[in-house]
C-alpha positions in Angstrom: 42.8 200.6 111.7 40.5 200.7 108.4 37.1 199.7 109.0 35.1 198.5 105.7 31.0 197.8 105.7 29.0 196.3 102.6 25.7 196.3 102.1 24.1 194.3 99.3 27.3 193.9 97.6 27.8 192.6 94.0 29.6 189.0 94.3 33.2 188.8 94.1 33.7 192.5 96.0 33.7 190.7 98.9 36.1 188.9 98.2 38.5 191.3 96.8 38.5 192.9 100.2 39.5 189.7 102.0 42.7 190.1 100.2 43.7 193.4 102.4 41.4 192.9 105.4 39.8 190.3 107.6 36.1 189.7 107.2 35.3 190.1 110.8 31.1 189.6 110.6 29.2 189.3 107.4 29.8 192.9 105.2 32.5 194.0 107.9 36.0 193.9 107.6 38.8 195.5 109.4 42.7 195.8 108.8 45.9 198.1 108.7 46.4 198.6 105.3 48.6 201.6 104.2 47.1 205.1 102.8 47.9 203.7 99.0 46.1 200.8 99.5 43.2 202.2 101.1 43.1 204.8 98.0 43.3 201.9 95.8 40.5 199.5 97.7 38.3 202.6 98.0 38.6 202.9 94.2 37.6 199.7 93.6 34.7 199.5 95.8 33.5 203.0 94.9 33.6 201.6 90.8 32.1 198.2 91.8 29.5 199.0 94.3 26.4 199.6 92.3 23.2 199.7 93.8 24.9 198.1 97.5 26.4 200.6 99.9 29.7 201.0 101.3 31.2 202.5 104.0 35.4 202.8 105.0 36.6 204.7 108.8 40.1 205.3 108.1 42.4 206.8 110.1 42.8 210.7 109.7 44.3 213.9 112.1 41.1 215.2 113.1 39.4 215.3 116.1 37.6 212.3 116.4 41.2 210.9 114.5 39.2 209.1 111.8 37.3 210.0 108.6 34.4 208.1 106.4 34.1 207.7 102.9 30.8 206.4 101.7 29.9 205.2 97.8 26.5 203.7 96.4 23.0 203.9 96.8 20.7 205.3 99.4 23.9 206.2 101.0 24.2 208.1 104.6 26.6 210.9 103.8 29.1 212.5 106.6 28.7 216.0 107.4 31.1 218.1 108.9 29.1 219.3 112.2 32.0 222.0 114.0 34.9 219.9 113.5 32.8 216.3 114.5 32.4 214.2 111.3 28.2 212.9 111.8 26.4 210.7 109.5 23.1 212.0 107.7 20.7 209.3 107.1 18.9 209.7 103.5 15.6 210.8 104.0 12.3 208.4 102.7 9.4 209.9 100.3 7.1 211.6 102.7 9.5 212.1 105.4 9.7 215.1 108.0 13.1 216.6 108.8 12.9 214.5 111.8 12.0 211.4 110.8 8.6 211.3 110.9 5.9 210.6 109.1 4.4 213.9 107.6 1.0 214.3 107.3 
């Protein structure tokens, strides 16, 4: 299963996806699409994404048996942590290391 979030998406993205997947919440869509097509919507939402974010879990042989891809702005970027794919979130001006404030 392919799992596909938007965030602040330019018009008419969205409904590209709905083509390949269903449009399970607002920004979320989910499907079985093959590993050409997944190559081939990731291409298109990575050139069409602008200043939104977007996020794809896709099936892959690892551990956790799925990967992320992630395209756009602000974007939280997976890190391989020992084998367990974890998501950094971007860090705001003025921001500690761990998320707080630092004054």
């Amino acid at each position: 299963m392919t799992v596909v979030v938007l965030i602040a998406a330019p018009e008419g993205l969205r409904g590209h996806l709905t083509r390949w997947l269903i449009e399970a919440a607002p920004g979320v869509f989910v499907g079985t699409p093959n590993a050409r097509v997944r190559d081939q919507l990731w291409q298109v939402l990575s050139d069409r994404i602008h200043d939104g974010q977007a996020v794809m879990i896709e099936p892959a042989s690892t551990e956790q048996s799925w990967t992320v891809r992630t395209a756009g702005r602000d974007r939280w970027t997976p890190v391989d942590f020992d084998g367990l794919m974890l998501m950094a979130r971007p860090r705001r001006p003025g921001e500690s290391w761990r998320g707080h404030d630092s004054k």
